[in-house]
C-alpha positions as CSV (number, residue, x, y, z in Angstrom):
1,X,62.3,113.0,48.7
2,X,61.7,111.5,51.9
3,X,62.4,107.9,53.9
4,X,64.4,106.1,56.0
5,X,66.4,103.0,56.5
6,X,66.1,100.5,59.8
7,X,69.3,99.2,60.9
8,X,67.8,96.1,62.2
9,X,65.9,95.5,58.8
10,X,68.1,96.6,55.5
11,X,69.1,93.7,53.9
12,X,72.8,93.8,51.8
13,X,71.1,95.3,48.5
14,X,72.2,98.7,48.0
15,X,69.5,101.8,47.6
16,X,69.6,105.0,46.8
17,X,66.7,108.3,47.2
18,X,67.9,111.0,44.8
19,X,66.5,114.6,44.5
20,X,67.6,117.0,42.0
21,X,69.8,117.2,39.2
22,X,73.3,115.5,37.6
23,X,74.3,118.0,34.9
24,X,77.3,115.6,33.9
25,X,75.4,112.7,33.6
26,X,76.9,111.7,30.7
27,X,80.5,112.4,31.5
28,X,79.9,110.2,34.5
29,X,78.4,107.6,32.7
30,X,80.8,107.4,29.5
31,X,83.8,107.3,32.4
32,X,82.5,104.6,34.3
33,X,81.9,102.5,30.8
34,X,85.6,103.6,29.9
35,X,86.4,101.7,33.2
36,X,84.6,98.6,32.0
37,X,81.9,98.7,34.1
38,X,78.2,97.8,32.5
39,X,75.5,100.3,32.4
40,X,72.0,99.0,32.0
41,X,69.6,101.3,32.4
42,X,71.5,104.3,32.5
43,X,69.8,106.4,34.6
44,X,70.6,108.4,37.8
45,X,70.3,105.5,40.1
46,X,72.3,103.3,38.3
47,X,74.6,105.8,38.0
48,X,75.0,106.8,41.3
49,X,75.0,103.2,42.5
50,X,77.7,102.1,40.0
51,X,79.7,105.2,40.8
52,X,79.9,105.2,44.3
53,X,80.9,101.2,44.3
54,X,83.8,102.4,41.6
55,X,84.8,105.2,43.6
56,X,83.2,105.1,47.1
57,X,82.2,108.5,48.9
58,X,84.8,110.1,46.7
59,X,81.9,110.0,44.0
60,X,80.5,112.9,44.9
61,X,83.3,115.0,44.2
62,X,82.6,114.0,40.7
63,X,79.2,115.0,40.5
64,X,78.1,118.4,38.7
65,X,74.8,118.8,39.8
66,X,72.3,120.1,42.7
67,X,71.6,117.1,44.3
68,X,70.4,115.2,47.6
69,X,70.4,111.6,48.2
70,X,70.6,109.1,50.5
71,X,72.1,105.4,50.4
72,X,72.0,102.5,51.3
73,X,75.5,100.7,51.5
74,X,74.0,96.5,52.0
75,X,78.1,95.4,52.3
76,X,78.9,97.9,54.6
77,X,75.9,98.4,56.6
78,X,75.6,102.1,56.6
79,X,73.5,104.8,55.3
80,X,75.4,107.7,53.8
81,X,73.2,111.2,53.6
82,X,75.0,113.4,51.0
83,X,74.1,117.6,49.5
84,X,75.0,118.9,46.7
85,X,78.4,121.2,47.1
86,X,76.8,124.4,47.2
87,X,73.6,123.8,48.9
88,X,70.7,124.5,46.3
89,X,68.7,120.7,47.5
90,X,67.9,120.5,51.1
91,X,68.6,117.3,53.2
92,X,67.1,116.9,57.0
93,X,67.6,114.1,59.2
94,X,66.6,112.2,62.6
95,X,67.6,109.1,64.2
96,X,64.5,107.6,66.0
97,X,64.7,103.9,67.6
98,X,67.4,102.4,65.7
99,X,66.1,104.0,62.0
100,X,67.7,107.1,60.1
101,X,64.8,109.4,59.0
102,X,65.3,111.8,56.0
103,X,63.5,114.3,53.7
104,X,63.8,117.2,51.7
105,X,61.8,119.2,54.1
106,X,61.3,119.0,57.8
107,X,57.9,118.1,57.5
108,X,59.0,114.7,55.9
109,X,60.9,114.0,58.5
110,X,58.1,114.9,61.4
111,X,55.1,113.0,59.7
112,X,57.8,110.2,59.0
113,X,59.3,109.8,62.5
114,X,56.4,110.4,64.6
115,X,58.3,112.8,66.6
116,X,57.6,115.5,68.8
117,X,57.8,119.2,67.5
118,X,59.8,121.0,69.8
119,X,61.8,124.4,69.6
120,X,64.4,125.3,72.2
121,X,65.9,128.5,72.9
122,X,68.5,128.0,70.6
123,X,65.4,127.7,68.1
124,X,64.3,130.4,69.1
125,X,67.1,133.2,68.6
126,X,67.3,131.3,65.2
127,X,63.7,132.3,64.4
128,X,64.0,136.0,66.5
129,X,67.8,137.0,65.9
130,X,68.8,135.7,62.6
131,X,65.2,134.1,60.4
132,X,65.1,134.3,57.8
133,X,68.2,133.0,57.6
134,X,69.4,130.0,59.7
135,X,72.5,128.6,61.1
136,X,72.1,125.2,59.3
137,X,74.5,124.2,62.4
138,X,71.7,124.5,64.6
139,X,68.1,122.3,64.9
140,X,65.5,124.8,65.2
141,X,63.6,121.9,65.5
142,X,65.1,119.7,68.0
143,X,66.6,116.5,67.2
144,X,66.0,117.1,63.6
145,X,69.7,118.4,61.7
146,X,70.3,119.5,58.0
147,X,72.7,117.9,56.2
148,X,75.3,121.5,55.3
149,X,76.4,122.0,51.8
150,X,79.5,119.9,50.4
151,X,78.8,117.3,53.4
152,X,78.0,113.5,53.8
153,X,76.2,112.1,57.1
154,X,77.2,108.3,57.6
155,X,76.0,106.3,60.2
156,X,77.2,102.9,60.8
157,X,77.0,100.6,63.8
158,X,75.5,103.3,66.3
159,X,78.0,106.0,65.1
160,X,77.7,109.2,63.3
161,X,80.3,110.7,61.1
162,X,79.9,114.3,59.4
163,X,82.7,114.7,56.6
164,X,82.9,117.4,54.1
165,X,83.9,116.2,50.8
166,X,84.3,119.8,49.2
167,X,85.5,123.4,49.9
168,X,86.4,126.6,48.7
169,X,90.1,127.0,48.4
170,X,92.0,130.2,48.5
171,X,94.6,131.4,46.0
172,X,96.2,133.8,43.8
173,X,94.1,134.7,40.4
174,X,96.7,134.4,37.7
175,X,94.4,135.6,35.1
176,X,94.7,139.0,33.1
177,X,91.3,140.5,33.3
178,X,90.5,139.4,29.3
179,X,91.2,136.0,29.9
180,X,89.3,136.6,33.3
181,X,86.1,137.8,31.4
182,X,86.6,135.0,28.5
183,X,86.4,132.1,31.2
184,X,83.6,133.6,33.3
185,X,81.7,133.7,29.9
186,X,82.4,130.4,29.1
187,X,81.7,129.1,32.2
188,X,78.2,131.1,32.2
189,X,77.1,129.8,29.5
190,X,78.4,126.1,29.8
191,X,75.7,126.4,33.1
192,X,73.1,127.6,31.6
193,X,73.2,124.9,28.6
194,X,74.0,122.3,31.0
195,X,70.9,123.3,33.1
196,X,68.5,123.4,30.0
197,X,69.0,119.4,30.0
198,X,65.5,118.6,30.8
199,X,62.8,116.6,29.3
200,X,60.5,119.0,29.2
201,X,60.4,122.7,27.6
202,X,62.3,124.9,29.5
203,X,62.0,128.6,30.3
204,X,63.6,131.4,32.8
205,X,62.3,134.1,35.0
206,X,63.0,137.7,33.5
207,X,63.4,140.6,35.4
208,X,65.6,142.9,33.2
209,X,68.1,142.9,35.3
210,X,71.3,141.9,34.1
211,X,71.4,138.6,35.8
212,X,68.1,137.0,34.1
213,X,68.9,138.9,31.4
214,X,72.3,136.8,30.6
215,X,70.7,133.4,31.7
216,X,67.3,133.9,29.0
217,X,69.6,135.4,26.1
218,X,72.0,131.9,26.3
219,X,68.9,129.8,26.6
220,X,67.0,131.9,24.3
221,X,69.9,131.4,21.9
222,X,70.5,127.8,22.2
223,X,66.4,126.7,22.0
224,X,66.1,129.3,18.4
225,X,69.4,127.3,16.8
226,X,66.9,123.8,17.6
227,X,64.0,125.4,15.8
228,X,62.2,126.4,19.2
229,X,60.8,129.6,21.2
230,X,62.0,130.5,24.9
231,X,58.8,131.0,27.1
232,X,60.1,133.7,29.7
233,X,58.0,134.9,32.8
234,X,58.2,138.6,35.3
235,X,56.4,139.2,38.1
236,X,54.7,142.5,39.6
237,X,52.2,143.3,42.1
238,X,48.8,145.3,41.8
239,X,48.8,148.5,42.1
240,X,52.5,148.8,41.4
241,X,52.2,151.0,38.1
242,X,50.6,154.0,40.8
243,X,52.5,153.3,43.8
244,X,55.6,152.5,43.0
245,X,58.6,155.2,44.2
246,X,62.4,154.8,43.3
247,X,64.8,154.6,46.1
248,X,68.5,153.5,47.2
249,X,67.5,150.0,46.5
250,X,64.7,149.8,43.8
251,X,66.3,153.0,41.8
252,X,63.2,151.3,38.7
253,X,60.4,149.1,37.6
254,X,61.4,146.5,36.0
255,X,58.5,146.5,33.1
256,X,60.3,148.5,30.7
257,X,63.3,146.5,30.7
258,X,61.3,143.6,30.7
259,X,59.4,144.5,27.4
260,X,62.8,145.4,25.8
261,X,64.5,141.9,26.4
262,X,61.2,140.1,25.1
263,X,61.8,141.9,22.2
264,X,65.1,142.0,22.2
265,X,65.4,137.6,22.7
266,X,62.3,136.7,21.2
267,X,60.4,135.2,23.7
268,X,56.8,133.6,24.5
269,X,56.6,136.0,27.1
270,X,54.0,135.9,30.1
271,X,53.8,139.0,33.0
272,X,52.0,137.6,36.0
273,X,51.1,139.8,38.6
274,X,49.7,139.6,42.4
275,X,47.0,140.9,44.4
276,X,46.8,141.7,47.5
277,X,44.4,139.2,48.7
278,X,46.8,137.0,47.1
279,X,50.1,138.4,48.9
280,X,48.7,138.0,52.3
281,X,47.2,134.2,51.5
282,X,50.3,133.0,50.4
283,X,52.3,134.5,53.7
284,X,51.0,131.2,55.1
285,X,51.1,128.6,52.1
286,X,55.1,130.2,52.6
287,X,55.6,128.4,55.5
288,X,53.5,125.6,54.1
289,X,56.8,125.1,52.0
290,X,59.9,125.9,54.3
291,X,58.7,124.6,57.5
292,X,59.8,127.8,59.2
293,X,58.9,131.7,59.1
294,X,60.8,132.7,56.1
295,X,60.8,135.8,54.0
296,X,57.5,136.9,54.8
297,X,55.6,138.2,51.3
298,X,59.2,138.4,49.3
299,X,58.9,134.8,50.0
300,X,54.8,134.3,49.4
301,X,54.8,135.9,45.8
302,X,57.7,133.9,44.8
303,X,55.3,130.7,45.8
304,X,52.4,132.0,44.1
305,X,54.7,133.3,40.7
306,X,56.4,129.2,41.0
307,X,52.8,128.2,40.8
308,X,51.3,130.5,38.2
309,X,54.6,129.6,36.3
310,X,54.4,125.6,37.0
311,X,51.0,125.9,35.2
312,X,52.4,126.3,31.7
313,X,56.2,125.3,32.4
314,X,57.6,122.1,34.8
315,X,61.1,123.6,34.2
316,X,62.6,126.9,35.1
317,X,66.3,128.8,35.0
318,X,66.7,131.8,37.1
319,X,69.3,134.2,37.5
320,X,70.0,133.4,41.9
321,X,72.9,134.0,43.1
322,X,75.0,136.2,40.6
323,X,75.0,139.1,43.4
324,X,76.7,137.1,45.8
325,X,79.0,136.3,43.4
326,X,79.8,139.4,41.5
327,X,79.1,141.4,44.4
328,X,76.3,142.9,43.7
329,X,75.2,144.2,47.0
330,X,75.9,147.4,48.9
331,X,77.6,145.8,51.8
332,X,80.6,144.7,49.1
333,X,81.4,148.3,48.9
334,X,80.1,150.3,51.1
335,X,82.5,151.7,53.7
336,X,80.9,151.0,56.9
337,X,80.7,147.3,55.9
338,X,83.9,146.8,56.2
339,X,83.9,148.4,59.6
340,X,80.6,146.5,60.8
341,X,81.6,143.1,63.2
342,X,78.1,142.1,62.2
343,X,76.0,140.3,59.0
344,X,75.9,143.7,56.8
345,X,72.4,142.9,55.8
346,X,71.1,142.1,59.2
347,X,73.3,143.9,61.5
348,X,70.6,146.2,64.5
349,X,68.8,144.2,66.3
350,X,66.9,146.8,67.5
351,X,64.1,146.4,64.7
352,X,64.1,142.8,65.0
353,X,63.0,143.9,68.8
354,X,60.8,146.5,67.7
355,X,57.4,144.1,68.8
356,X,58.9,141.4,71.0
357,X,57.4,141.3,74.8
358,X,61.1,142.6,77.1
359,X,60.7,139.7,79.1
360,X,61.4,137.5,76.1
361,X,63.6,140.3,75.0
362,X,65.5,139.2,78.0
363,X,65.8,135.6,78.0
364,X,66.7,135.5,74.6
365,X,70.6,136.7,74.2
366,X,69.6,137.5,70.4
367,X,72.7,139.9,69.9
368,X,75.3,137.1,71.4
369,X,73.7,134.8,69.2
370,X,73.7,136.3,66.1
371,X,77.4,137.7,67.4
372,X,78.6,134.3,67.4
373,X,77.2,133.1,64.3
374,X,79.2,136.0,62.5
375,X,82.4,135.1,64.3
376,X,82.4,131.9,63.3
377,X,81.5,132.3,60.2
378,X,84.7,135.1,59.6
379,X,87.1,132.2,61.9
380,X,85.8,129.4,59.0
381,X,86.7,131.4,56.2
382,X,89.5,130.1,53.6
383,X,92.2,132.7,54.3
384,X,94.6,133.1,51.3
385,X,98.6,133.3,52.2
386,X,99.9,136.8,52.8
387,X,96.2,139.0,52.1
388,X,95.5,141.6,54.8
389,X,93.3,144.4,55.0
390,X,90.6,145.3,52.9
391,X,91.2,142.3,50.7
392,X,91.1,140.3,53.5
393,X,87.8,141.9,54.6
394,X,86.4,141.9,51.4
395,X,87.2,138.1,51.5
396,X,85.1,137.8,54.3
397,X,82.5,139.6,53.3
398,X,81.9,137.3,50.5
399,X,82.0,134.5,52.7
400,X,79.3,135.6,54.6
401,X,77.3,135.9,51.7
402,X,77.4,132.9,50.1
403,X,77.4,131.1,53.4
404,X,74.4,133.0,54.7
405,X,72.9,135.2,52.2
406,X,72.9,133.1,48.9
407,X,72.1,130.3,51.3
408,X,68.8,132.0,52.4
409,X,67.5,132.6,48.6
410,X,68.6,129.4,47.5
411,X,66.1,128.0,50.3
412,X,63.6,130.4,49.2
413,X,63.7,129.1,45.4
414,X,63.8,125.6,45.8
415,X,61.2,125.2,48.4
416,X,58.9,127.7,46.9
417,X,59.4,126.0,43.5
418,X,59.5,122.5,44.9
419,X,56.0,123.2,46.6
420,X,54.5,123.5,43.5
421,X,55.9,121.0,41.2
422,X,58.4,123.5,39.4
423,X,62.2,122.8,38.7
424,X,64.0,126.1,39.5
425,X,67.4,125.6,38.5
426,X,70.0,128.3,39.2
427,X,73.0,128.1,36.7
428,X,74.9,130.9,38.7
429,X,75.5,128.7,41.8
430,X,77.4,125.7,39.3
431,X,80.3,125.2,41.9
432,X,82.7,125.8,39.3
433,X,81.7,129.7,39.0
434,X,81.9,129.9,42.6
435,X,85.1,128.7,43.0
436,X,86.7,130.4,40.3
437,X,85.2,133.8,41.3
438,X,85.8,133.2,45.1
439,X,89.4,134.3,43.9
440,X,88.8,136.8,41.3
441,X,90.4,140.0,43.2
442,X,87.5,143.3,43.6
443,X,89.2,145.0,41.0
444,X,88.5,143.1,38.3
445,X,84.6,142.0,39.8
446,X,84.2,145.9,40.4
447,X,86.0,147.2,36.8
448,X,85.4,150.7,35.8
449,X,83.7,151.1,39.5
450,X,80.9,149.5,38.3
451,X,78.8,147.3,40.3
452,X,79.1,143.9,38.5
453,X,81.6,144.9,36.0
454,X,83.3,142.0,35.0
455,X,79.7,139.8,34.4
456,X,78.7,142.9,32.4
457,X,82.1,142.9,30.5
458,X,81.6,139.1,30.1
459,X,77.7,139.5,28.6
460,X,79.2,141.8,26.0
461,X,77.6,140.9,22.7
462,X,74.7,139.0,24.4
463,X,72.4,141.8,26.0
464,X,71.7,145.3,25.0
465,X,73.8,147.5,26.1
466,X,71.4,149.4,28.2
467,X,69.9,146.2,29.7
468,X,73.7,145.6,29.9
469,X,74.7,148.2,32.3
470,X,71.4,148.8,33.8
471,X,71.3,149.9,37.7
472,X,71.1,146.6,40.1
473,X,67.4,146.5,40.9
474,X,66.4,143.7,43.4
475,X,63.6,141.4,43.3
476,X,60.5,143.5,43.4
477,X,58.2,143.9,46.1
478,X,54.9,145.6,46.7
479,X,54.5,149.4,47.2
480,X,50.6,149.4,47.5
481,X,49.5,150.6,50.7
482,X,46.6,148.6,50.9
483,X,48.5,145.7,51.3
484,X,50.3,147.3,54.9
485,X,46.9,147.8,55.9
486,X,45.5,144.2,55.4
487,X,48.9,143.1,57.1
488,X,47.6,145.3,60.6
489,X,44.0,143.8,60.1
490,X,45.1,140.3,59.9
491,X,47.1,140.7,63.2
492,X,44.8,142.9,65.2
493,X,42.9,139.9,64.8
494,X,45.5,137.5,65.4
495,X,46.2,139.4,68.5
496,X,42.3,139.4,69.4
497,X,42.2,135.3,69.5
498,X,43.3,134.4,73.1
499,X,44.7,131.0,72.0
500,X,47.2,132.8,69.3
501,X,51.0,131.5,70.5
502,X,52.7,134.2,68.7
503,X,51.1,136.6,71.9
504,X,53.2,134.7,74.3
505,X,56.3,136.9,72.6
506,X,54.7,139.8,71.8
507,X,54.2,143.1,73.7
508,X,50.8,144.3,72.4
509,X,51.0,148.0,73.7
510,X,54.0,147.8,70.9
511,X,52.2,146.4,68.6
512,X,49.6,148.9,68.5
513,X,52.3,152.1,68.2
514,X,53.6,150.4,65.6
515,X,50.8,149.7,63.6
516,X,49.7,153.5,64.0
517,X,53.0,154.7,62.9
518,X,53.3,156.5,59.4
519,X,53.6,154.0,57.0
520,X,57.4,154.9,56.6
521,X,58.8,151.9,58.6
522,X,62.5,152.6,58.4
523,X,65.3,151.3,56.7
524,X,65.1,147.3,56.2
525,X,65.6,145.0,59.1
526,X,67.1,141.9,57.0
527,X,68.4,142.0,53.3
528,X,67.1,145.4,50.8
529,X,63.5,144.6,51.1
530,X,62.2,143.4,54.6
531,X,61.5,146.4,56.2
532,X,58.3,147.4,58.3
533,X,55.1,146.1,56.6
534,X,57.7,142.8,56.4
535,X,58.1,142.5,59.9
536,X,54.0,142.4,60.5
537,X,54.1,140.0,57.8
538,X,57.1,137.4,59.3
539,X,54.9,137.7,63.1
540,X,51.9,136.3,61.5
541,X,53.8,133.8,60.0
542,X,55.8,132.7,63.4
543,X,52.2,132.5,64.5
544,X,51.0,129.9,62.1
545,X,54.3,128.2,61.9
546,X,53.6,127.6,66.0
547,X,50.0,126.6,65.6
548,X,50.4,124.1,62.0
549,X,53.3,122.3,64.2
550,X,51.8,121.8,67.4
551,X,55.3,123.5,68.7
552,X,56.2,123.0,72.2
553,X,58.9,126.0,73.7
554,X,61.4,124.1,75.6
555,X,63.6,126.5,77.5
């Protein structure tokens, strides 16, 4: 999606750019008939168009969907920018001599506009203090702003106006834990076949984790009662099978659990696995898609598994976003979470230092920035009347994650998915999930003690039970050593170019004791899996992100 409208030129027809998905498309369209109003074509334009004359910017309110568009009003004179409410569709914008430039990526709006890259010092601690995460408040880019989650953009006559149309809203959960599990299975499910709407075959990514699990046993389900076979896909890295050692965060292999839900849903199943040549490629073609340093090779294999996958299948359901949901991370339980003033899965920024030259180390106030962006964060969160304490905290918490965390791996699956021509839909962030467990109290979310209790209680009779109350594993990442030491190769000669930008912040002396530390790199420095090799990984991509971009540092 990408365009723009001139002020000086639009005429009084109204226009509409739409990316994504309206998974009540027909609800919408057999309401606006019951209020007499003629559909033609029927599709998502007309829709849109017919529903925002009925209803004006309320419209969006009504849709169900992960969406961005942006329209032309001809009898108003304005343009309205709008996101979906929970942010899975990215929107960026500029205004450049009297035109509104948009895309879905950043680079849509650059090549569009004509303008200047340029990254200030706020850019800057976004990249250094808080990527790969960002802000969304903030242009890394200057002059060029994302359009937040649940928000509209209109501009009209000069002026810009930045309303959110939707929130999260606090208050007391009335249900007894059966009815709570009956209506987070319903509403599971109602996603998921909602989200297999598609007019092409669809099929899911399958881990074996409990998340993936639920999403390919309702599709699998839903496609055998139609006469038709699920294909399903996993992903795994060479070398895996011999190097692979449990820990706190990847306690197994997925493979095994794999094989039993292939059998166990009877999928078309397909295991696609990459190499290390592969891994380190696809660090770059990463950036290629975000426009920014993202999540180094966490985010490169899920580019080359999108494409692999996009070969065979257009469409895609996935199982993002139940952890932040369900609490499914450490930091919902762990005790020194709730005493940390700091993102739990980011929270030293002494790694994040661990390369970077002091003298950038002290222009850039990384910790205040990354302080601030926490604070506000906790100050915007939807309190609820009369909690305190650890409920209140815990409240928090889960704020942070879905405002930051699921944030940063919804970006990762869309534009990893997007750059390839797959669909990746993720039923688990349907608004109405989130905002009925936003207020599901910890008790119930965390039954029997058990991490993800109440979605395992709710995918009784549709999993295993083993796959059912399987130990959280995350998504899985390479243990081959070989792969740490193409990372040191590639930036040894990186750092051997004397026109590489990414020297200008780096303190090669550190460099080097780093890359001859042991291969143990410490615990991770952003989420469960970016952790040493990670951190060689994101520096050569800062480097190619400032060389693609022509990027100019404006302090």
């Amino acid at each position: 999606m990408r365009g723009f409208f001139d002020f000086t030129l639009e005429t009084s027809e109204d226009k509409l750019v739409f990316d994504g998905g309206i998974y009540n498309f027909e609800e919408l369209k057999r309401e606006l008939t019951g209020r007499g109003i003629f559909i033609v074509k029927g599709d998502v334009p007309e829709i849109c168009l017919k529903g925002y004359r009925e209803y004006g910017e309320d419209f969006f309110k009504k849709i169900n969907g992960t969406f961005a568009l942006a329209l032309w009003d001809g009898k108003e004179r304005k343009a309205i920018l709008c996101r979906d409410k929970i942010g899975v569709k990215p929107l960026y914008y500029t205004l450049f001599k009297n035109k509104i430039f948009f895309g879905s990526t950043i680079q849509d709006v650059l090549e569009n506009s004509g303008i200047e890259a340029v990254v200030t010092t706020e850019g800057l601690c976004e990249i250094f203090a808080l990527g790969p995460a960002k802000s969304r408040t903030a242009d890394i880019f200057q002059g060029i702003s994302e359009v937040i989650p649940a928000q509209y953009v209109v501009f009209q006559e000069g002026k810009l106006q930045k309303r959110i149309y939707w929130k999260l809203e606090s208050f007391k959960h009335k249900d007894s834990f059966p009815e709570t599990v009956e209506k987070t299975a319903w509403l599971l499910k109602d996603a998921v076949k909602r989200q297999m709407q598609a007019n092409t075959p669809v099929s899911t990514f399958l881990s074996g984790g409990i998340d993936s699990s639920l999403v390919t046993a309702i599709c699998a389900k839903e496609l055998k009662r139609q006469g038709q076979q699920l294909d399903t896909f996993s992903f795994d890295f060479e070398g895996n099978r011999k190097y692979f050692k449990a820990n706190a965060f990847q306690p197994s292999q997925d493979r095994p659990w794999v094989e039993k839900m292939v059998q166990y849903a009877d999928t078309k199943h397909r295991y696609l696995e990459c190499d290390n040549d592969d891994l380190v490629a696809y660090l770059y073609k990463a950036v290629d898609a975000a426009d920014l340093p993202c999540m180094a090779d966490v985010e490169g294999s899920m580019l080359y598994f999108c494409e692999q996958t996009a070969k065979e299948r257009k469409v895609v359901l996935t199982g993002e976003g139940a952890d932040e949901i369900f609490g499914g991370y450490p930091w919902f339980y762990k005790e020194e979470s709730f005493a940390m003033r700091a993102f739990p899965w980011s929270f030293d920024m002494k790694p994040r230092q661990t390369l970077l030259a002091d003298t950038w180390i002290e222009r850039l106030p990384m910790e205040e920035y990354a302080r601030e962006a926490y604070e506000k964060t906790i100050e915007d969160t939807p309190a609820l009347e009369g909690e305190t304490g650890r409920e209140k905290r815990r409240r928090e918490i889960s704020y942070l994650n879905l405002k930051w965390f699921m944030a940063t791996l919804l970006d990762r699956m869309d534009r990893t998915s997007r750059a390839c021509g797959l669909d990746a839909r993720v039923p688990f962030a349907d608004e109405r999930i989130v905002q009925y467990l936003w207020n599901v109290p910890w008790d119930m979310k965390y039954r029997n003690h058990t991490v993800k209790g109440l979605l395992r209680f709710a995918g009784e009779g549709l999993l295993p039970k083993d796959v059912l109350w399987r130990k959280k594993s995350p998504y899985p990442k390479t243990y081959n050593p070989f792969y740490e030491k193409l990372l040191g190769e590639e930036l040894k000669g990186v750092l051997a170019r004397p026109d590489a930008p990414v020297k200008q912040f780096l303190d090669e002396k550190k460099v080097k004791r780093f890359l001859s530390s042991p291969s143990d790199y410490g615990k991770p420095w952003y989420g469960q899996l970016m952790a040493g090799p990670q951190m060689l990984a994101y520096m050569l991509q800062v480097n190619y992100w400032l060389e693609k971009y022509k990027i100019k540092i404006k302090e």
